[in-house]
C-alpha positions in Angstrom: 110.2 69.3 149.1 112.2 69.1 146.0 111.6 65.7 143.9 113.5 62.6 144.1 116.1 62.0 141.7 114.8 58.8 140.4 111.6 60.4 139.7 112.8 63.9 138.3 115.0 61.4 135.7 112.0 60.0 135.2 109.7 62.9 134.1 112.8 63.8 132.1 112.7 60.7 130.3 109.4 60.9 129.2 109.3 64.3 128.2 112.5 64.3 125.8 110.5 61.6 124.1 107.7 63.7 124.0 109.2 66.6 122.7 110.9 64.0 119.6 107.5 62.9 118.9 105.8 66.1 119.0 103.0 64.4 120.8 101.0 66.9 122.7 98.1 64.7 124.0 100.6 62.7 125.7 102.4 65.8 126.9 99.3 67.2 128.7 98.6 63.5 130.7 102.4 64.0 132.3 101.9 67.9 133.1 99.0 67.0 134.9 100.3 64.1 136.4 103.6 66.1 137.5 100.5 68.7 139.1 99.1 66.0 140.7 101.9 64.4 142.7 104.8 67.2 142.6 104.3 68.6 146.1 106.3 71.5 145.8 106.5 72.1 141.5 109.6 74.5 141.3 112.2 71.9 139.9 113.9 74.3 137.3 115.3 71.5 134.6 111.6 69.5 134.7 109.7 73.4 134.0 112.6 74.1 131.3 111.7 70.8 129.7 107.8 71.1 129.9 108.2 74.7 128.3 110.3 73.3 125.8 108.2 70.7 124.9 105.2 73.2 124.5 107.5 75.5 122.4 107.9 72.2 119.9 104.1 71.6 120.2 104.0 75.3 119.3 101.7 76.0 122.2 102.9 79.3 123.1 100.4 80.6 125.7 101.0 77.1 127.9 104.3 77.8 127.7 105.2 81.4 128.4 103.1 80.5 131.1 105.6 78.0 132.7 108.3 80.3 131.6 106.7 83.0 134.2 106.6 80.6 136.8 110.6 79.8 136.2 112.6 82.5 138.3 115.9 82.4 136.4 115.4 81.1 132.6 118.5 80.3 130.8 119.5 82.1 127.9 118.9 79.3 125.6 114.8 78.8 126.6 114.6 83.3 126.5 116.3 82.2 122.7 113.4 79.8 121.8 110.8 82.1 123.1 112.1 84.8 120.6 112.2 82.5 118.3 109.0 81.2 118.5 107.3 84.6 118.5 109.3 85.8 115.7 108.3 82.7 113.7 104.4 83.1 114.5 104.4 86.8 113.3 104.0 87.9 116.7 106.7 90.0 116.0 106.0 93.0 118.2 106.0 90.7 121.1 109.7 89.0 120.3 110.9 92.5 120.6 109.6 93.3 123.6 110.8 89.8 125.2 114.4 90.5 123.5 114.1 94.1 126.0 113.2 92.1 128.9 115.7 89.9 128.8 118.1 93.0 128.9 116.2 94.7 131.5 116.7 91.8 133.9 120.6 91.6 132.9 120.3 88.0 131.0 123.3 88.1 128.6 122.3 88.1 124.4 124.3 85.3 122.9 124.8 84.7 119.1 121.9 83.3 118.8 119.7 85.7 120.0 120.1 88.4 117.9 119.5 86.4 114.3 115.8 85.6 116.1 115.4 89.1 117.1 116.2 90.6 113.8 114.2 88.2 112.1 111.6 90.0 114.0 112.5 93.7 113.6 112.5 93.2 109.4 109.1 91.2 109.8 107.7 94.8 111.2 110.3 96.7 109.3 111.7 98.2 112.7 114.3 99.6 111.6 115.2 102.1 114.6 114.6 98.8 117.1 117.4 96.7 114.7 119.8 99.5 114.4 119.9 99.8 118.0 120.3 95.7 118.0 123.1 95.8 115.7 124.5 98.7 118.0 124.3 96.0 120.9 126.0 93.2 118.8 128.9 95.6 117.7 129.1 96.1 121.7 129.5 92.2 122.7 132.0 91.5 119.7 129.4 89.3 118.0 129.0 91.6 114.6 131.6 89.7 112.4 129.9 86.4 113.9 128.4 84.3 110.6 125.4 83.7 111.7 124.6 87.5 113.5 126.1 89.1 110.8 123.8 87.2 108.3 120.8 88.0 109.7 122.2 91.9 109.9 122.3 91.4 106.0 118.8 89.9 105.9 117.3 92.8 108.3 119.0 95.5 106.6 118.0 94.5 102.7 114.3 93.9 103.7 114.3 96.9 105.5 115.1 98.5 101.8 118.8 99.4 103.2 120.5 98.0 100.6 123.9 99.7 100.6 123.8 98.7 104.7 123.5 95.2 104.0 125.7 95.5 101.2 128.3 97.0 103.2 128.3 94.2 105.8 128.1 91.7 103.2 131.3 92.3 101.8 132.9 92.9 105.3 132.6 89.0 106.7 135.4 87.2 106.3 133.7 84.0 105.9 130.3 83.7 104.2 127.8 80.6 103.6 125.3 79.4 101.8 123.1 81.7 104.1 124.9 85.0 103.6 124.6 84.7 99.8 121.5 84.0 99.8 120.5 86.6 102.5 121.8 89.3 99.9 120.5 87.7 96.7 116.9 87.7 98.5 117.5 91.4 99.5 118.2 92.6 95.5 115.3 90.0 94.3 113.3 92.0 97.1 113.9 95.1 95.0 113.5 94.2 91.9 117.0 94.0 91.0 117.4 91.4 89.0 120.8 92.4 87.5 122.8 92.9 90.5 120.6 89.6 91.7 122.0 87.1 88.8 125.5 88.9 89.5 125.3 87.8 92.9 124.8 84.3 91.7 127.8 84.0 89.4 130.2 85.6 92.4 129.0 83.2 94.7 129.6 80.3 92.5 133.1 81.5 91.1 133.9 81.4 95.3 133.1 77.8 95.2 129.7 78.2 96.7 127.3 76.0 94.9 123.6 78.2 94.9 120.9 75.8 96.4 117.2 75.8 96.0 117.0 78.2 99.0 119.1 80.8 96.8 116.8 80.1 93.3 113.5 80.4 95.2 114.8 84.0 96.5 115.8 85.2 93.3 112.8 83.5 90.7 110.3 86.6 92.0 112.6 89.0 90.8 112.9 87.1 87.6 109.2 87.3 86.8 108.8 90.9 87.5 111.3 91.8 85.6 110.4 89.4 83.1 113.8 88.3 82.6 112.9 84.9 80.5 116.5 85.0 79.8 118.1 84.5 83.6 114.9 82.4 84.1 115.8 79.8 81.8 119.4 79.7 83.0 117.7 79.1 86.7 115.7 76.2 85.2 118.9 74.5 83.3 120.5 74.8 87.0 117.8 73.5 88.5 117.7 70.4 86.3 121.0 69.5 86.8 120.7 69.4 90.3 117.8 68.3 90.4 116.1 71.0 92.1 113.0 70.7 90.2 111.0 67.8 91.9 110.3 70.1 94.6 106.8 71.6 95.6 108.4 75.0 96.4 111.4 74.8 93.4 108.2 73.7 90.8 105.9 76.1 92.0 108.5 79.2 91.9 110.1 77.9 88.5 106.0 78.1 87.2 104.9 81.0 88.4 108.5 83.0 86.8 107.3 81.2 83.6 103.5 82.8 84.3 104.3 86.4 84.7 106.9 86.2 81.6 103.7 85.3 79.9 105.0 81.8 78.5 102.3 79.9 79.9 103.0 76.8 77.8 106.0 76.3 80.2 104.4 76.9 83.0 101.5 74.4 82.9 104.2 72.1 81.9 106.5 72.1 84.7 102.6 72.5 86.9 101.2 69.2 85.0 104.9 67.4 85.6 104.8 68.3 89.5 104.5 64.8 91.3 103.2 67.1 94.3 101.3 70.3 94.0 100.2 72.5 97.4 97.6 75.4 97.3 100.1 77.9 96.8 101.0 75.8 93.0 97.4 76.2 92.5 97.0 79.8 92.9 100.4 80.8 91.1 99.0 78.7 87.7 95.5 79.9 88.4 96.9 83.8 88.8 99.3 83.1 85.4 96.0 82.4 83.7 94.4 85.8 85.0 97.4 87.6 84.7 97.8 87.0 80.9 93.7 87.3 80.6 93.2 84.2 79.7 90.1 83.9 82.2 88.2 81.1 80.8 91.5 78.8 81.5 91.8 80.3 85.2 88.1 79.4 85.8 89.0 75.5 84.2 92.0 75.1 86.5 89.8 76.1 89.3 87.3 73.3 88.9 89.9 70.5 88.6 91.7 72.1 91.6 89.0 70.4 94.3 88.9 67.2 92.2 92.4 66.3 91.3 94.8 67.6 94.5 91.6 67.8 97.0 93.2 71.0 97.9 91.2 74.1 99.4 91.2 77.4 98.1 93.8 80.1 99.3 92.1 83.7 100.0 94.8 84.6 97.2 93.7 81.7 95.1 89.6 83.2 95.3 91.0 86.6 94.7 92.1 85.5 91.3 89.0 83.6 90.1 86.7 86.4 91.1 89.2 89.2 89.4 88.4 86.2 86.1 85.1 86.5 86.9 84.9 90.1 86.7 86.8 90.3 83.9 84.1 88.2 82.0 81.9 90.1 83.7 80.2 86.4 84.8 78.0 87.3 88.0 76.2 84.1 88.4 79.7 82.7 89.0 80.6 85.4 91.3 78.0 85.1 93.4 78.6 81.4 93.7 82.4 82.3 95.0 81.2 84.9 97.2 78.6 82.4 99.1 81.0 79.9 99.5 83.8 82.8 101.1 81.2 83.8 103.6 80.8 79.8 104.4 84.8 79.1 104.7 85.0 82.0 106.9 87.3 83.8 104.7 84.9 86.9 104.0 86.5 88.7 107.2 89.7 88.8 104.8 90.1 92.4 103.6 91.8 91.4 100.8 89.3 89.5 99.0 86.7 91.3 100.3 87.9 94.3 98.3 88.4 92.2 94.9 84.4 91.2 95.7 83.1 94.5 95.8 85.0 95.7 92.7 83.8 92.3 90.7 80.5 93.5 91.6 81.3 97.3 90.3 82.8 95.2 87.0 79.3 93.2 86.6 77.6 96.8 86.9 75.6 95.8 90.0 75.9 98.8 92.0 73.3 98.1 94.0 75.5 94.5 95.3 78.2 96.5 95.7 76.9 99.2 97.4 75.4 96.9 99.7 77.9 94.7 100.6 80.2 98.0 100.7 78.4 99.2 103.5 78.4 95.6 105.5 82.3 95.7 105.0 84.1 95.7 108.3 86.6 97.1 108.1 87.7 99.1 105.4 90.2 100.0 104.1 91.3 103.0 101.5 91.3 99.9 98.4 87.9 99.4 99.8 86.6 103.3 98.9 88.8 103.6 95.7 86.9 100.4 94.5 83.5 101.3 95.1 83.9 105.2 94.5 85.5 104.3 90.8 82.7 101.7 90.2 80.5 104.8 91.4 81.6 106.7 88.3 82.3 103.7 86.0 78.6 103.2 86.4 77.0 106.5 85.8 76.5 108.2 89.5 79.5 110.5 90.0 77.2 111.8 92.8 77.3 109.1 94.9 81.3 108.7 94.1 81.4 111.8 95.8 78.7 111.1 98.8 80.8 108.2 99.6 84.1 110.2 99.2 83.0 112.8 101.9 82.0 109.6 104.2 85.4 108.3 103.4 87.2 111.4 105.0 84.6 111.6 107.7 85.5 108.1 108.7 89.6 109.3 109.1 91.0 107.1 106.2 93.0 109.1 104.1 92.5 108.9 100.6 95.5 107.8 98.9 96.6 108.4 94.8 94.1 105.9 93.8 91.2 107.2 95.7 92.1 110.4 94.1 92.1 108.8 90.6 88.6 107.9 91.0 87.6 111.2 92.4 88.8 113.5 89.8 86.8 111.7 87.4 83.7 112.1 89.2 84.0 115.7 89.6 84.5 115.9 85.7 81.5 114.4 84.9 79.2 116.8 87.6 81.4 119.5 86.2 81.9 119.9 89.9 84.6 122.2 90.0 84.5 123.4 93.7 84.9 119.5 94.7 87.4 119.8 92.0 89.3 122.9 93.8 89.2 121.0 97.3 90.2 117.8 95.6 93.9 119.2 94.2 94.4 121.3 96.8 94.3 117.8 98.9 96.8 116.4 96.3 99.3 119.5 96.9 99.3 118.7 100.8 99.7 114.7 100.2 102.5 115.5 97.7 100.5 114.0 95.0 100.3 116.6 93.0 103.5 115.9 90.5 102.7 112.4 89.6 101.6 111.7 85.7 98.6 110.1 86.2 97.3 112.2 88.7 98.1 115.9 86.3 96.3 113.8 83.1 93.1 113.6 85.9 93.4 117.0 86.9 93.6 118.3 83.3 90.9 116.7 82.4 89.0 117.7 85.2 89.7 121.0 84.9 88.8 120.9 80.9 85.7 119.4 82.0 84.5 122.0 84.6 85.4 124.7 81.6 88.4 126.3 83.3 90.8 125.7 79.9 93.1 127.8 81.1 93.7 126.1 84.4 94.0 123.2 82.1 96.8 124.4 80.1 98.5 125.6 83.7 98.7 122.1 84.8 100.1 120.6 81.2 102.7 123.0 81.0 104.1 122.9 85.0 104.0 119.0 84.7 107.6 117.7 85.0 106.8 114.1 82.5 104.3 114.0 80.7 103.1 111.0 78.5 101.0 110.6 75.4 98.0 111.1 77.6 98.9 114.7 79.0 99.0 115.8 75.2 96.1 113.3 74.4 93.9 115.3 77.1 95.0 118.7 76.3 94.1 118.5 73.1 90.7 117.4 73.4 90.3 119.6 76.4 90.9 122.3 73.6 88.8 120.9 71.1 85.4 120.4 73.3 85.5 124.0 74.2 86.0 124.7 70.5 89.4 125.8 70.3 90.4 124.0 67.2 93.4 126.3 66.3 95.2 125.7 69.5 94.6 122.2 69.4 96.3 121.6 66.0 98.7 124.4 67.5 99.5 121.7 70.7 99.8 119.1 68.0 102.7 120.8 65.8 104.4 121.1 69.0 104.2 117.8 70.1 105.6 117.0 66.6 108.3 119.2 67.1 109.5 117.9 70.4 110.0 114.5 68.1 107.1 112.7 70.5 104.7 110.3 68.1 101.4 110.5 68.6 99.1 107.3 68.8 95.4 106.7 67.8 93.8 108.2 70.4 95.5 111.5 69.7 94.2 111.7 66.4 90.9 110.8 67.6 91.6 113.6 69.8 93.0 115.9 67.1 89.5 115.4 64.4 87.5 115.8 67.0 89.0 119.1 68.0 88.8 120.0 64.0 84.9 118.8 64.3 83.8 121.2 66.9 85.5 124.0 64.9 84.9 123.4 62.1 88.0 122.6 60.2 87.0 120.6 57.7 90.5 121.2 55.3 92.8 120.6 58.4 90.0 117.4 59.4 90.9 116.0 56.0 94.4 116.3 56.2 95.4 114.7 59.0 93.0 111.9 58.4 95.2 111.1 55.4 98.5 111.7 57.0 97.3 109.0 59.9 98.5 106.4 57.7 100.5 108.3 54.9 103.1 109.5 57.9 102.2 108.0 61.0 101.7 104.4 59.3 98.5 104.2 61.6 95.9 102.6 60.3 91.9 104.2 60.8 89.7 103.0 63.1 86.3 103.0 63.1 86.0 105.6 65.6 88.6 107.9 63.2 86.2 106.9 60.4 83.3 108.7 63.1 85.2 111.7 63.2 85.3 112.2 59.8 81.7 111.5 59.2 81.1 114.0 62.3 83.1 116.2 60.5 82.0 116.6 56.7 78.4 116.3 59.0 78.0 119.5 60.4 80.3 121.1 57.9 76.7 120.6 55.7 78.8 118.5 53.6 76.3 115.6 54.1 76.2 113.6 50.7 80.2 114.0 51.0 80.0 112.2 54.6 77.6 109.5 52.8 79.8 108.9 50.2 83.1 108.5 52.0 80.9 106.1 54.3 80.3 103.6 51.4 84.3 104.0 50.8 84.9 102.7 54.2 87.7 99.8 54.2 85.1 97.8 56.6 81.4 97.7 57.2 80.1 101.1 58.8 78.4 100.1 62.1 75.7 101.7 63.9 77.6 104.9 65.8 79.4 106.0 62.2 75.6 106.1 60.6 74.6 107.8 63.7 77.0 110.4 63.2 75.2 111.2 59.3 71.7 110.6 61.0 73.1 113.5 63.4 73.6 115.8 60.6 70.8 115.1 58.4 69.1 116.4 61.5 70.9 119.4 61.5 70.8 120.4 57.8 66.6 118.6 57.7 68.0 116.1 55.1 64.7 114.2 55.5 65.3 111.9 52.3 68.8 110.6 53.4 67.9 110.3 57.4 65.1 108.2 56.3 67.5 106.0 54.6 70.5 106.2 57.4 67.6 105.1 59.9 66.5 101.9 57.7 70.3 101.2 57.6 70.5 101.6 61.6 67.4 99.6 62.5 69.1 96.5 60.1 71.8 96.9 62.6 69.7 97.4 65.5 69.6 100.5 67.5 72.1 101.1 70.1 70.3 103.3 72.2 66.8 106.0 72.0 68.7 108.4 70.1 68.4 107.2 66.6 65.0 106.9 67.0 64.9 110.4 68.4 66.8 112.2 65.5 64.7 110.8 63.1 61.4 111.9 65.0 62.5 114.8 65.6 63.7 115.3 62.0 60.0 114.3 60.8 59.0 116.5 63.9 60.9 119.6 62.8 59.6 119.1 59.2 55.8 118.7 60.8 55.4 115.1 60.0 53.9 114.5 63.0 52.2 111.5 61.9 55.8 109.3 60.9 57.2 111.4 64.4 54.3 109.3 66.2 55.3 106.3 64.1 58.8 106.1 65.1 58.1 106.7 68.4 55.8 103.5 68.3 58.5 101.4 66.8 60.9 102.9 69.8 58.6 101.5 72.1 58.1 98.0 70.6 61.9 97.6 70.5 61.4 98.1 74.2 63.8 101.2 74.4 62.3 104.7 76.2 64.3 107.9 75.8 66.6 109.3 77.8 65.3 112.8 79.5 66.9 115.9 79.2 69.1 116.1 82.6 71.6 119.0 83.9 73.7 119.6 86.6 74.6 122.6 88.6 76.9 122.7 91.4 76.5 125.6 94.5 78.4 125.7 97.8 79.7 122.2 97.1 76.2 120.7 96.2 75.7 119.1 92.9 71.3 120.0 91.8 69.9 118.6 89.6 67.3 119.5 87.4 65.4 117.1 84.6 63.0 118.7 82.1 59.6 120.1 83.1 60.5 118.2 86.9 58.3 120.5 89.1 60.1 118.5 92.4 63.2 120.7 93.2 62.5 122.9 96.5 63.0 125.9 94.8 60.8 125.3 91.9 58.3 128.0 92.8 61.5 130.4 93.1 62.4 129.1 89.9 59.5 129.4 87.9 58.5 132.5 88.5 62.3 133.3 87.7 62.0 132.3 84.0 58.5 134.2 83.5 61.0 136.7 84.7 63.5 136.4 82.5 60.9 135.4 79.4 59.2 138.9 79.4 62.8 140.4 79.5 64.0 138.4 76.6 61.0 138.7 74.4 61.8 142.7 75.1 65.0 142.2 73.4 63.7 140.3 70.2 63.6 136.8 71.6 61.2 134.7 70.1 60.7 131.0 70.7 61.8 128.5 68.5 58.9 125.8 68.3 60.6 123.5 65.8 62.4 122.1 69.1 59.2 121.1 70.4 58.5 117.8 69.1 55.6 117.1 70.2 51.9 118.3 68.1 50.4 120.8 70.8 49.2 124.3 70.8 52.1 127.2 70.2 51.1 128.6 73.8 52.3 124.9 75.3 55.2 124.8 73.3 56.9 127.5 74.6 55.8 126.3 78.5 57.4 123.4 77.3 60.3 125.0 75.9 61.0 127.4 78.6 60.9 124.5 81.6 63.9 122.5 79.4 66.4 121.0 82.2 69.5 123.5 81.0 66.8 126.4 81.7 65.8 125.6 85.1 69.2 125.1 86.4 70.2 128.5 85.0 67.4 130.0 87.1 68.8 128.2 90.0 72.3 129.9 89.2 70.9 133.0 88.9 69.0 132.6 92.3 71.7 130.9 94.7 74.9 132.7 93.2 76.1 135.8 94.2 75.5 138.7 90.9 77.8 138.4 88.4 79.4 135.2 89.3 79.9 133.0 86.4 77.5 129.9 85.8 78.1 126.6 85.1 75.5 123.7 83.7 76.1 120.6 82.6 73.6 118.5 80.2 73.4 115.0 79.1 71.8 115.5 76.4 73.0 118.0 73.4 71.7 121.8 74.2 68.4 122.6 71.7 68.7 125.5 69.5 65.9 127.2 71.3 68.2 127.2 74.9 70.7 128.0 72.6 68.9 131.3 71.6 67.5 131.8 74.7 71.1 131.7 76.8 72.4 134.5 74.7 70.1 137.1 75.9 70.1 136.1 79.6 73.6 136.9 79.3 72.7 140.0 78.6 69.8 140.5 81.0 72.0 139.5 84.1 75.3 141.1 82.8 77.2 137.4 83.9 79.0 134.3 82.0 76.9 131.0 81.7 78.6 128.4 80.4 76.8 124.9 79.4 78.5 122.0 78.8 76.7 119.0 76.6 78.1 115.6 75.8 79.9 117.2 72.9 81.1 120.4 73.9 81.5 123.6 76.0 79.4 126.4 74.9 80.5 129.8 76.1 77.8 132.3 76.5 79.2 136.0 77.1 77.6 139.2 75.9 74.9 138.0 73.7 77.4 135.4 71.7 78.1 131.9 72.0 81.7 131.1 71.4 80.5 127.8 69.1 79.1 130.8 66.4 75.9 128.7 66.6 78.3 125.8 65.2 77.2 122.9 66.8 
């Protein structure tokens, strides 16, 4: 029985005041008193109103479940069901509706398609709004203002710019809208030109720009740091008056932020009579973004007590970036607790910019740990904790995680990549290297700058120069870095001539070199060396390049006068240093009185570094094992004593060797590896052979006072030794070897590698912190310079 008129009216009444007042409680009491006493509830204008008054409420489940229940909805409540999915980001399901609606032969009207659009560029659907334009052509609506305005919108944040630019200029009549619609597509992209262009036109048609149009276009302002236009938006502004608003202030700030004039920016922040969350995050991200870090953290602090206004995931993902930056954990932790209390740890975003604080504070461990609780992840989330992984010193698990990573079906993207790379240079892992740029060459990664710098120095790094050199000279742009890393790639496997060669020809292309490239160069003249060519360019630095030496220039120089055996010339130009020597340049003559047993002088080079205080173990080391070498075994027990009471222990002798993919390794006189029996009876192999060709054991690198017969036990289970034997046990005969060793190789392995060359007729190649040694037929390719 369909209601009464009087009563209908009445329900009608009370819901278009409803629906004015938003009120939802009230809204609920009718629909369950219209429930209660409707005896038959199919009245089609009192289900249209409830549903509208639940759209308004924005209580969509409520009301697409009336909408089912209606058997023929108008066009206009099918429009505010788009609508109101488009506007919630249910995007996907606005679409779908907008195909229904076809399906059961309800006619689109102009206002359909602006809501369905809205939602195709949300998704970037760009098949779905082409074929939506197609059906607006059809139905004679294209050239109608408000469809062919949001065509423009869909097409320019869909990144089809000459599309949108096309029907731009085709409408007869354009608004407010239009323009802006188009001047929010170029800002989109970044360009900021054709943007402010855009602007002028507009007003030059007698269309005044509004703040709609100077929101759209500040973003492209600040990215393109375009202070200029910027300022000309802020004059505009001012004169209309645009500037008293939350979202005009906060845009006109955050353009001042990221064109680094911060002064303006807390300005126009401190003169905003209201400030949301969002004006707190853009000042609080200016600070960060110009590393001023200390001010982000201040702003943060007053933001709870002056606006009462809670943080924005965005907002936390800029203090803890601050907080990594100053490297302040104690803080960090604090934010991270209080994320996991508002909830806001399920956001992927922030969850990412925690784990790679805790990579910054060097807590691996943390990171690791909350790495692993991390659900889901993402490919930000591996890149972050595989290039904290190497950051920190274990490249192994950077690459444990990096197989996980591919197991789990993310692919790694250019990032990821740029992590990896780096942790297969440091294992000199060169078959994870292989299987790593073959990867890139699928992906199409393979030509990009910073992804050829990686792979040169990888490949430098895993001793395969030439494949180095391959890379540098396919490479369509290079940059300072691609010479920067060839060159020193040339110089650590002590090719000096073709490093000065590589620099004359960057010279000649007309490319100027920076710091780093000389730093490069010296060192390259170090490891061969060059001492004339060492000098020269150390002068021409600021003679021709008007760079001035650093202290790690200065380094080079010592390193190179050093082991030249020009030791009282290195002291001397020390004392002629423009600024006070620091602890790594007197390391760098401690190094070389080593080498040449200058007792006298390292005794006073080590007074010197202990007034500085010691770095690291390995100035005390050098100067035991100076005092060792010289059999002062007494002052080498002495400075060992005063090693310990500074509370520092030495680092042990550690190499690397990879086989079949799998990094070993091996740490001096370790008895633990699984082949150690293999192993051992390997080198008493390989001993008796040696000591058949001449080899005799050089007990000055044992620096401990024991019996000769221990010394060479000692000497012959040395880390670079063992893993050798491993090489020669897992890998096939005659295939090259490769070791890598933390610590500088002793003259005795030295000595040693040369005739198991010979013995097992293959290549070994070892690879210290300073350089690539090239054993081959009995000969080292250093010339036992080193």
């Amino acid at each position: 029985m369909p209601l009464r008129v009087d009563v209908k009216n009445n329900y009608l009444h009370l819901l278009e005041a409803c629906i004015r007042s938003k009120s939802l409680t009230e809204a609920k009491k009718i629909h369950q008193h219209f429930l209660k006493n409707a005896s038959n509830i199919t009245d089609i204008s009192v289900l249209h109103k409830l549903t509208h008054l639940y759209l308004s409420c924005n209580q969509l489940a409520p009301a697409r479940h009336l909408f089912d229940e209606i058997p023929h909805p108008s066009v206009t409540l099918w429009n505010q069901f788009i609508r109101a999915y488009a506007w919630n980001g249910q995007f996907d399901v606005a679409i779908d509706l907008y195909y229904r609606m076809l399906r059961l032969c309800v006619e689109p009207n102009k206002y359909t398609y602006p809501f369905v659009l809205k939602a195709c560029s949300g998704l970037l659907a760009v098949e779905d709004g082409v074929e939506i334009h197609s059906h607006a052509r059809n139905s004679g609506l294209e050239s109608d203002v408000f469809v062919c305005t949001a065509l423009v919108d869909f097409y320019a944040k869909c990144g089809s710019l000459e599309e949108a630019k096309r029907l731009f200029n085709s409408m007869s009549s354009r608004d407010v809208v239009a323009w802006n619609a188009m001047i929010a597509g170029c800002s989109l992209y970044g360009l900021c030109d054709d943007a402010m262009r855009l602007i002028m036109q507009m007003q030059e048609e007698g269309i005044s720009p509004n703040s709609s149009t100077i929101v759209g276009f500040l973003p492209a302002v600040g990215e393109a740091k375009a202070l200029g236009h910027g300022k000309v938006l802020h004059g505009y502004c001012v004169r209309r008056s645009f500037y008293n608003g939350v979202v005009v202030g906060t845009g006109l700030l955050d353009m001042y932020a990221k064109c680094e004039c911060l002064s303006y920016a807390k300005k126009i922040f401190d003169a905003m009579g209201i400030r949301n969350e969002v004006s707190w995050s853009a000042m609080i991200g200016g600070y960060v973004s110009s590393d001023c870090m200390r001010e982000a953290l201040e702003l943060f602090d007053q933001m709870g007590l002056k606006d009462a206004v809670n943080p924005t995931p965005v907002t936390l993902g800029s203090v803890i970036r601050a907080c990594a930056m100053l490297t302040d954990l104690s803080r960090g932790r604090k934010l991270h607790c209080y994320i996991v209390k508002s909830g806001s740890v399920l956001d992927i975003l922030l969850s990412n910019t925690l784990l790679s604080m805790y990579a910054k504070c060097g807590v691996m461990d943390d990171a690791i740990r909350f790495f692993d609780e991390m659900n889901p992840k993402d490919s930000v989330s591996f890149s972050a904790i595989i290039c904290g992984c190497v950051q920190n010193g274990n490249a192994e698990e950077a690459l444990s995680i990096f197989q996980k990573m591919q197991l789990s079906g993310i692919d790694p993207d250019l990032t990821t990549m740029l992590g990896v790379l780096p942790a297969c240079s440091h294992l000199a892992a060169l078959q994870h290297g292989f299987c790593s740029h073959g990867y890139l060459v699928v992906r199409g990664f393979a030509t990009d700058t910073l992804i050829c710098n990686a792979l040169i120095d990888m490949y430098s790094k895993c001793g395969k120069i030439g494949f180095a050199r391959e890379i540098f000279d396919r490479m369509e742009r290079r940059d300072i870095v691609s010479w920067n890393a060839m060159i020193i790639g040339y110089g650590i496997h002590g090719l000096g001539l073709e490093a000065l060669a590589l620099f004359h020809d960057l010279l000649a292309l007309g490319l100027k070199p920076d710091d780093i490239t000389f730093i490069c160069l010296l060192s390259a003249c170090s490891h061969s060396g060059l001492v004339m060519e060492g000098k020269h360019w150390f002068d021409a630095m600021s003679r021709d390049f008007s760079l001035a030496p650093r202290m790690e220039h200065c380094i080079c120089m010592v390193d190179i006068l050093g082991r030249a055996g020009h030791v009282e010339e290195a002291h001397h130009f020390i004392r002629d240093m423009p600024f006070e020597p620091d602890v790594p340049v007197w390391s760098a003559l401690l190094s070389a009185c080593r080498i040449h047993k200058n007792i006298d002088l390292g005794e006073e080079v080590s007074k010197k570094i202990q007034c500085l205080g010691p770095e690291s173990t390995g100035n005390f080391v050098l100067l035991s094992n100076i005092y060792s070498s010289a059999g002062r075994w007494d002052d080498a027990a002495d400075i060992r004593i005063t090693q310990k009471d500074w509370g520092l222990k030495k680092t042990p002798g550690c190499s690397w060797i990879e086989t079949n993919g799998i990094v070993h390794t091996f740490l001096g006189g370790d008895q633990s590896h699984q082949q150690f029996s293999q192993i051992s009876r390997k080198l008493e192999e390989l001993l008796v052979e040696m000591k058949g060709l001449g080899y005799r054991a050089e007990y000055s690198f044992v620096f401990q006072d024991v019996e000769e017969e221990e010394k060479e036990q000692i000497l012959l289970y040395h880390s670079e030794k063992l893993a050798i034997a491993f090489g020669i046990l897992n890998l096939k005969a005659g295939k090259p070897i490769l070791v890598t060793k933390n610590l500088r190789v002793c003259g005795d392995c030295h000595a040693a590698i040369k005739f198991i060359t010979v013995i097992t007729k293959r290549e070994i190649t070892v690879r210290d912190p300073n350089r690539f040694h090239h054993f081959k037929d009995g000969t080292c390719n250093c010339g036992d310079f080193w």
